[in-house]
PATIZA-311438 format. One line per field, with one value per residue (C-alpha): residue number from 1; residue in three letters; x, y, z. Coordinates in nm, 2 decimals, always signed. Example, Ala and Ser with C-alpha at 12.3 -4.5 7.8 and 13.67 -1.06 7.14 Angstrom:
# PATIZA-311438
i = [1_2]
aa = [ala_ser]
X = [+1.23_+1.37]
Y = [-0.45_-0.11]
Z = [+0.78_+0.71]
This chain:
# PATIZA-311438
i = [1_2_3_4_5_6_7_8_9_10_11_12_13_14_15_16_17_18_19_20_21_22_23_24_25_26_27_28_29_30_31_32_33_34_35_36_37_38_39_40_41_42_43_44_45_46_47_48_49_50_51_52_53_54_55_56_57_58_59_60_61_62_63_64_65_66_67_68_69_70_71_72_73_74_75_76_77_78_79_80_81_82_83_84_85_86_87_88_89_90_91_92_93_94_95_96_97_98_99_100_101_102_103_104_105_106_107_108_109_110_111_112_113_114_115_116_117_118_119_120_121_122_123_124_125_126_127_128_129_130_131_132_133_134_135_136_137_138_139_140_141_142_143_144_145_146_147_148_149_150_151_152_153_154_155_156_157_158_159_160_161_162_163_164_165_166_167_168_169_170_171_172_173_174_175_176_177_178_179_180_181_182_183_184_185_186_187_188_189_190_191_192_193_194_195_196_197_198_199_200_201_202_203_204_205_206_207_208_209_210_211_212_213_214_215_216_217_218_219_220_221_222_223_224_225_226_227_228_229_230_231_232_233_234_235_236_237_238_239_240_241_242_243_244_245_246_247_248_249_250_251_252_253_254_255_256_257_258_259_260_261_262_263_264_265_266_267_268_269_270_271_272_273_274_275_276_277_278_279_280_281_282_283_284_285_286_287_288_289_290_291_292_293_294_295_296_297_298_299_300_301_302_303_304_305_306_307_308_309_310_311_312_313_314_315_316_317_318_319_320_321_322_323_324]
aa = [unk_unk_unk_unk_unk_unk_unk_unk_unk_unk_unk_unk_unk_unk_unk_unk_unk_unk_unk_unk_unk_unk_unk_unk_unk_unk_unk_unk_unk_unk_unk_unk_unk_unk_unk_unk_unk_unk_unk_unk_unk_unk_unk_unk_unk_unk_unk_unk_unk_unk_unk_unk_unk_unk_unk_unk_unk_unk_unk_unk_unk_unk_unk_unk_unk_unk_unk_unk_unk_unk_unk_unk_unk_unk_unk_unk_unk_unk_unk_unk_unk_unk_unk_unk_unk_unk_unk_unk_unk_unk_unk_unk_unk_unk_unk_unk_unk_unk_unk_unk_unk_unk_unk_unk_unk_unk_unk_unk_unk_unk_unk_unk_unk_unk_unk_unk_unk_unk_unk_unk_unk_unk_unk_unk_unk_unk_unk_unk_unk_unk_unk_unk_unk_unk_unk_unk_unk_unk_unk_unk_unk_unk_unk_unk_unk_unk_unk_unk_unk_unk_unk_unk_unk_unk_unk_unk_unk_unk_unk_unk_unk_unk_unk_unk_unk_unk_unk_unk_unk_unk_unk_unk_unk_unk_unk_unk_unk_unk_unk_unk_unk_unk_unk_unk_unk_unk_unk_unk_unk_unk_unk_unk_unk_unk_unk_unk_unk_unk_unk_unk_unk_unk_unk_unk_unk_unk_unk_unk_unk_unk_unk_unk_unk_unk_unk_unk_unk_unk_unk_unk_unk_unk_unk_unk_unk_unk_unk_unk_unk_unk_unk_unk_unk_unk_unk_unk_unk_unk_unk_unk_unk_unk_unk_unk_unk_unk_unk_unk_unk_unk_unk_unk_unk_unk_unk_unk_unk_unk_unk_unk_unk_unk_unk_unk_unk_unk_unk_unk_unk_unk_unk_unk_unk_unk_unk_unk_unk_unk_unk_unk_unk_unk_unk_unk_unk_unk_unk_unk_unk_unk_unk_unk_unk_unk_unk_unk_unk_unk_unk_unk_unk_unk_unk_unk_unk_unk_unk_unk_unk_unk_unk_unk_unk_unk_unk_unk_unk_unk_unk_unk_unk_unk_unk_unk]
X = [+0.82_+1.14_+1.30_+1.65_+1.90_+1.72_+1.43_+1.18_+0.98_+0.88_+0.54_+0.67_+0.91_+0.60_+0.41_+0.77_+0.75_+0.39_+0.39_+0.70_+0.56_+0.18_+0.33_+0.59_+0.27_+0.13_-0.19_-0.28_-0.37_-0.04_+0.12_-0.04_+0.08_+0.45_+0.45_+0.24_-0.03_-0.43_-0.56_-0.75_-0.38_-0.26_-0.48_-0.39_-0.07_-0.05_-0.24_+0.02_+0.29_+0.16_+0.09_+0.46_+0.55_+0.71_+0.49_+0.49_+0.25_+0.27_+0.00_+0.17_-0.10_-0.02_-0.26_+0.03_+0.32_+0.16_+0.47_+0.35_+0.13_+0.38_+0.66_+0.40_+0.30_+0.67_+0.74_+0.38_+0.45_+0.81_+0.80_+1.11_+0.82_+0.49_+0.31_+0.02_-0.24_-0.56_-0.81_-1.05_-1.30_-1.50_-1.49_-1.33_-1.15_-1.02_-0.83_-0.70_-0.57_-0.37_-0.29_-0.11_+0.06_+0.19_+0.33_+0.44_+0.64_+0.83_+0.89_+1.08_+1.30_+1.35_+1.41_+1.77_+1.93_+1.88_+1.60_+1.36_+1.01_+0.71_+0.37_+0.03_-0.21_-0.49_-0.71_-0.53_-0.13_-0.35_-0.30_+0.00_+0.14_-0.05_+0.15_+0.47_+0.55_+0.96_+1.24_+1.58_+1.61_+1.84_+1.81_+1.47_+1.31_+0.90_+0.72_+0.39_+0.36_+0.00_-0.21_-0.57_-0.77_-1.07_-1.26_-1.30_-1.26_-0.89_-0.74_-0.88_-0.65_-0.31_-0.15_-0.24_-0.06_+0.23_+0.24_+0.28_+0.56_+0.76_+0.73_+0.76_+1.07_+1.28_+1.21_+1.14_+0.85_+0.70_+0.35_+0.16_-0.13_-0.33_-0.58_-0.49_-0.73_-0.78_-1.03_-0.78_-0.41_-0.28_-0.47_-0.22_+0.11_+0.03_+0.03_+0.31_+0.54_+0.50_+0.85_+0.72_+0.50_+0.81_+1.08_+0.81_+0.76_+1.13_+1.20_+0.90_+1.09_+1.39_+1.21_+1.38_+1.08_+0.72_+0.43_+0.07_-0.27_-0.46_-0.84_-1.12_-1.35_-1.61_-1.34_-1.40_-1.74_-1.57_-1.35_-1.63_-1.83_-1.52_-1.28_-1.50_-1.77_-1.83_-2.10_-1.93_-1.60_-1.76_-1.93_-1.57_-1.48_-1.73_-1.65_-1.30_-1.18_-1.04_-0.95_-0.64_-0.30_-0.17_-0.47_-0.42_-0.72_-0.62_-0.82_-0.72_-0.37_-0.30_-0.32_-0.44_-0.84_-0.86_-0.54_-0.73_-0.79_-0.42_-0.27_-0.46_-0.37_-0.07_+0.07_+0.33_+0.34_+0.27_+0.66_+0.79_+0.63_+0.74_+1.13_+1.11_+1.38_+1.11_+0.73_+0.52_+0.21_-0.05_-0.40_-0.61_-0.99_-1.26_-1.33_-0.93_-0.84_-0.89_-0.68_-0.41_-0.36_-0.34_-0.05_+0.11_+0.08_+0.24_+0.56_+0.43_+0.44_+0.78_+0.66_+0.34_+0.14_-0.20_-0.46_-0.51_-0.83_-0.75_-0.44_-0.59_-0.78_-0.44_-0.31_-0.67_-0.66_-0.34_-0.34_-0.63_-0.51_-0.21_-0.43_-0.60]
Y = [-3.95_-3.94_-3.60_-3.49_-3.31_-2.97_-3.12_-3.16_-3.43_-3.55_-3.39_-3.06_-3.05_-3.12_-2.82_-2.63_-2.70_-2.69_-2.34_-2.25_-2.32_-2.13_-1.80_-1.81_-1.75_-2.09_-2.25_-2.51_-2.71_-2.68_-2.76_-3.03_-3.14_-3.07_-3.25_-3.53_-3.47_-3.40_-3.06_-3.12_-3.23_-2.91_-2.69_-2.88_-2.88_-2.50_-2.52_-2.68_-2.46_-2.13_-2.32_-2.49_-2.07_-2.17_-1.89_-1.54_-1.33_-0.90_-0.71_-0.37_-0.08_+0.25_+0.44_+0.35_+0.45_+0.80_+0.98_+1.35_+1.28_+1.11_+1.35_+1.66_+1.51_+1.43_+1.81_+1.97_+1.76_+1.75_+1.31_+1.11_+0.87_+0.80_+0.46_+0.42_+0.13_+0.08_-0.14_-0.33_-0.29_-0.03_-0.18_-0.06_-0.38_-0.42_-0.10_-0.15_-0.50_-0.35_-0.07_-0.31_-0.50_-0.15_-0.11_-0.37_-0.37_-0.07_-0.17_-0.46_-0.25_+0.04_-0.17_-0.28_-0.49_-0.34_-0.13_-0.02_+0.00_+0.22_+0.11_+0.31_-0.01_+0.00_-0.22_-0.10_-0.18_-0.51_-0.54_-0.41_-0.74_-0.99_-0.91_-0.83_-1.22_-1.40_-1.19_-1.25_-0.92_-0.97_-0.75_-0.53_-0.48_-0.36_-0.10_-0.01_+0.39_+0.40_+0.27_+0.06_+0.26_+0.10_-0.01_-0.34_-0.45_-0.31_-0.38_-0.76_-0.82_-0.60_-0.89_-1.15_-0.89_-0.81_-1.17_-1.21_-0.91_-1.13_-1.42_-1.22_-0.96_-1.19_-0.92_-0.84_-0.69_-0.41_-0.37_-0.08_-0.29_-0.02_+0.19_+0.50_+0.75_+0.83_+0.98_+1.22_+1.30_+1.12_+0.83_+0.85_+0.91_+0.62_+0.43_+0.56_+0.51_+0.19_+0.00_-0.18_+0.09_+0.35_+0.07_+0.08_+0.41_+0.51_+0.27_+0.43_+0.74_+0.61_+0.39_+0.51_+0.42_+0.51_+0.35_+0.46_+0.54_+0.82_+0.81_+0.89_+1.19_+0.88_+0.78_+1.06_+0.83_+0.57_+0.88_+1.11_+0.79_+0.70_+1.02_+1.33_+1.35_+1.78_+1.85_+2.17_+1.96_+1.73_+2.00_+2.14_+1.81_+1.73_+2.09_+2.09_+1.73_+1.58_+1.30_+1.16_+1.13_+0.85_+0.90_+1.27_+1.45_+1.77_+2.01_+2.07_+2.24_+1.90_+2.14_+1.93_+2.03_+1.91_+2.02_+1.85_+1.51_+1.50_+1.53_+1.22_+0.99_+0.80_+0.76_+0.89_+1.32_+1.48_+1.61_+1.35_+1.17_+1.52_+1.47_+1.07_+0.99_+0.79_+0.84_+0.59_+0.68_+0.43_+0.58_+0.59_+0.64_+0.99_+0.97_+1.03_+1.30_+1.57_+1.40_+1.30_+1.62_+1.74_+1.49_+1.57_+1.94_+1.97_+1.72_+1.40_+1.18_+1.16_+0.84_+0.79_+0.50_+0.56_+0.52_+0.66_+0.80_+0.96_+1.06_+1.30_+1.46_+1.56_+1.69_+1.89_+2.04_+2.19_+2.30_+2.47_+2.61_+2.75_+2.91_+3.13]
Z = [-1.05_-1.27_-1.36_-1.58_-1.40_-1.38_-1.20_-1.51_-1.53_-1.91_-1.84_-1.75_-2.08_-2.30_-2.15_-2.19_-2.55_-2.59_-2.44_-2.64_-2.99_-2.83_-2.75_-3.02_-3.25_-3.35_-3.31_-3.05_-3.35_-3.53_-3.21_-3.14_-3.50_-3.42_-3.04_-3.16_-2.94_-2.96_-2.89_-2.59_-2.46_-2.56_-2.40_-2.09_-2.12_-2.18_-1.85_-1.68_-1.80_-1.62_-1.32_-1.28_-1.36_-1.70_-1.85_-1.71_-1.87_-1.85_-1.99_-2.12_-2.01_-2.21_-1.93_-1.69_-1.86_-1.93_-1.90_-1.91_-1.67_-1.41_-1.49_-1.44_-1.09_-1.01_-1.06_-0.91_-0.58_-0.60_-0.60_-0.63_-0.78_-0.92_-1.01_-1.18_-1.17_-1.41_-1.24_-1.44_-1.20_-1.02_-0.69_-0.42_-0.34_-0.67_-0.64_-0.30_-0.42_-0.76_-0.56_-0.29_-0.58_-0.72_-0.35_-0.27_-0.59_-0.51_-0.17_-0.31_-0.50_-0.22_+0.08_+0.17_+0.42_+0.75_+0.72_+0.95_+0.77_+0.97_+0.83_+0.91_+0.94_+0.72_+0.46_+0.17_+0.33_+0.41_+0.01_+0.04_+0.24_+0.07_-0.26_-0.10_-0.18_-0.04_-0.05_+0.07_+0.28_+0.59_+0.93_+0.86_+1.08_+1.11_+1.28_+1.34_+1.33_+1.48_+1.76_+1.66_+1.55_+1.66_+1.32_+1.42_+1.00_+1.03_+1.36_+1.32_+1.02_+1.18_+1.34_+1.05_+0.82_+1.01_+1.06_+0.68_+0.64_+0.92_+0.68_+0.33_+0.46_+0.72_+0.94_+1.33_+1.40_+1.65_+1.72_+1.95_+2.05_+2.23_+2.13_+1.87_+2.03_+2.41_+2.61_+2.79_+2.73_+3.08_+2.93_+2.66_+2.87_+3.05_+2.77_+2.60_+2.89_+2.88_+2.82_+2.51_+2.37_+2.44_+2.21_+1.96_+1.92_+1.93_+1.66_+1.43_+1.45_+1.36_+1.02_+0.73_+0.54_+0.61_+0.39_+0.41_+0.32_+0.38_+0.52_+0.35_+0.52_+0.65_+0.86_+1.11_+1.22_+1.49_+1.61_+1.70_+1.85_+2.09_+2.10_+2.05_+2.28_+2.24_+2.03_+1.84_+1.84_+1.58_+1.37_+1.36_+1.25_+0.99_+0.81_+0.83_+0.78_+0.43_+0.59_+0.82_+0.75_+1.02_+1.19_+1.23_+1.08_+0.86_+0.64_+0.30_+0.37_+0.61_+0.95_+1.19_+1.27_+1.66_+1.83_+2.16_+1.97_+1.82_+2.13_+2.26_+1.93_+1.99_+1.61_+1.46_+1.45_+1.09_+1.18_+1.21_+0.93_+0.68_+0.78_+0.71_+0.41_+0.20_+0.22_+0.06_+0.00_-0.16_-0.22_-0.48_-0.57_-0.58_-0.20_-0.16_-0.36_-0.13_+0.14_-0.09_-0.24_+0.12_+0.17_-0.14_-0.09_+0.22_+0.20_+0.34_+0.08_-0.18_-0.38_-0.49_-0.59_-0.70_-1.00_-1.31_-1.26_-0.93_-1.08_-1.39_-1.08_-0.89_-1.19_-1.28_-0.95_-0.93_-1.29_-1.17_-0.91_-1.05_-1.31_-1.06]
C-alpha cells in the first residue's frame, strides 16, 4: 500500500483530518461535508484514527487531583507521593487493574538506568506489569523480594509476569522459586543457602526500589493450612493479623504477630524493606485499610498509589486518631 514520506497512507490522512475537524468541535455531519465523504465513512474513519493512535484521549477526574487530600496524606504519612485512582466499577478486579496502570505509571517515571527493582509478587503487581507497556531502560535489573506463597492463583501467573517486566524494562531478572513459608527454620536455611536463592536474595537487598501490595486479613487461610499447624498459634493469628506486609503478618502497629512463622518465611525482613530508598506501595480497597495504614504508619511505604475511596478512609482514621 502506498504511503508519503512519513509513513501515512491516504487512508490514515483522511482519518487524521477526519479526527481533526471531530475533536476540534464539529459534527460528524459537518465533517463529512468538508472531507467530501458520507457519515457512515466518518464514523469509521474516526475509528481508524484511535486505533493507528492518532487520537489520545485523557479523561481529567477532579476526585484524583483532590489536592487537600493528597497533600494531607503526604504530611500524615510523611510520603514523597500519593496517586489517586477512581474506578468506575465495584469489582475488585477493576481496581487492581487502574491501580496497576497508576503504578506502573510512576514506575516509569522513577526508574533510571541501572536500577535494581524488588517486587513482592502478587495479583495486583500482576496489574502492575501488564500496564507497565516498552520503555527504553538500559541495565535494570529485577528482583523477586519473596518466596511463593503457595496460592496457587498467584504463584501460577509470577513467571508469566516477570516474563513481561523482562520484555517491558530490558531488564535481567531474579526469581526465588521455592516456597515462602516453611515447616521448620533448617527447612529454610537450606534453602536459602542455596547459591541461586543466596544471589537472589542479596540482590533484593541491594534494590533501590521496592514495589508492593499488602494482603488482605483472608490471606492468613493458606498460611495456617501449610505453615501453622498449633491450634492457639492460629487463634493468635486470627486476632492479631491486619494483614501481611511481604508476606510478613503484622497487627495494626505492623509488629510482626508470629515471631516463630516469620523466622520460617523467606522474603524480604520488615527492616530491610523500612531502610529501602523508595517504597512503592499499590493498595487500594475496604478490606486493605487496616493493613495499609499499618504500612503507612510505620515507614514502609514513601509513595503511595491507591483509590479514592480507600483513601478518605486513611485520612478519617488518622484525623481521628489525632483527635483523641
Amino acid at each position: 500500500m502506498k504511503t508519503d514520506r512519513v509513513g501515512l497512507t491516504r487512508r490514515d490522512i483522511q482519518a487524521v483530518n477526519a479526527a481533526k475537524l471531530y475533536y476540534s468541535g464539529q459534527s460528524q455531519s459537518e465533517v463529512a461535508e468538508v472531507l467530501h465523504v458520507s457519515r457512515p465513512n466518518v464514523s469509521k474513519l474516526l475509528t481508524h484514527a484511535r486505533e493507528r493512535g492518532f487520537v489520545r484521549i485523557t479523561v481529567e477526574d477532579p476526585r484524583e487531583k483532590d489536592k487537600e487530600l493528597i497533600n494531607y496524606l503526604k504530611t500524615a504519612f510523611h510520603l514523597a507521593e500519593v496517586r489517586l485512582v477512581a474506578p468506575v466499577s465495584s469489582k475488585a478486579s477493576e481496581l487492581r487493574k487502574i491501580l496497576g496502570q497508576a503504578g506502573a505509571a510512576l514506575l516509569r517515571e522513577l526508574i533510571r538506568d541501572g536500577d535494581i527493582v524488588g517486587i513482592a509478587w502478587s495479583r495486583t503487581m500482576g496489574q502492575v506489569a501488564a500496564a507497565m507497556g516498552e520503555t527504553e531502560f538500559k541495565d535494570v535489573k529485577v528482583v523477586s523480594l519473596c518466596g511463593n506463597t503457595g496460592d496457587s492463583s498467584i504463584d501460577f501467573s509470577i513467571s508469566q509476569g516477570f516474563g513481561i517486566l523482562r520484555k517491558s524494562l530490558n531488564a535481567e531478572v531474579y526469581l526465588i522459586e521455592h516456597p515462602c513459608f516453611f515447616a521448620s527454620v533448617a527447612a529454610k536455611q537450606s534453602v536459602t543457602g542455596l547459591d541461586e536463592v543466596r544471589r537472589t536474595t542479596e540482590m533484593a537487598i541491594k534494590s533501590h526500589i521496592v514495589v508492593y501490595t499488602v494482603g488482605t486479613k483472608t490471606s492468613i487461610t493458606h498460611v495456617m493450612a501449610d505453615a501453622v499447624s498449633d491450634e492457639e498459634q492460629k487463634r493468635h493469628l486470627i486476632e492479631l493479623t491486619v494483614g501481611d506486609i511481604c508476606s510478613h503478618f503484622v497487627d495494626a502497629n505492623a509488629r510482626v504477630c508470629l515471631p516463630d512463622l516469620n523466622a520460617r518465611t523467606l522474603s524480604i525482613s520488615l527492616p530491610d524493606l523500612r531502610h529501602k530508598e523508595q517504597k512503592v506501595l499499590v493498595a487500594g480497597g475496604t478490606d486493605k485499610l487496616e493493613a495499609i495504614y499499618a504500612a503507612l504508619s510505620n515507614g514502609y511505604a514513601n509513595r503511595l498509589v491507591t483509590d479514592v475511596v480507600t483513601a478518605r478512609k486513611l485520612y478519617a482514621n488518622h484525623h481521628r486518631l489525632q483527635s483523641e
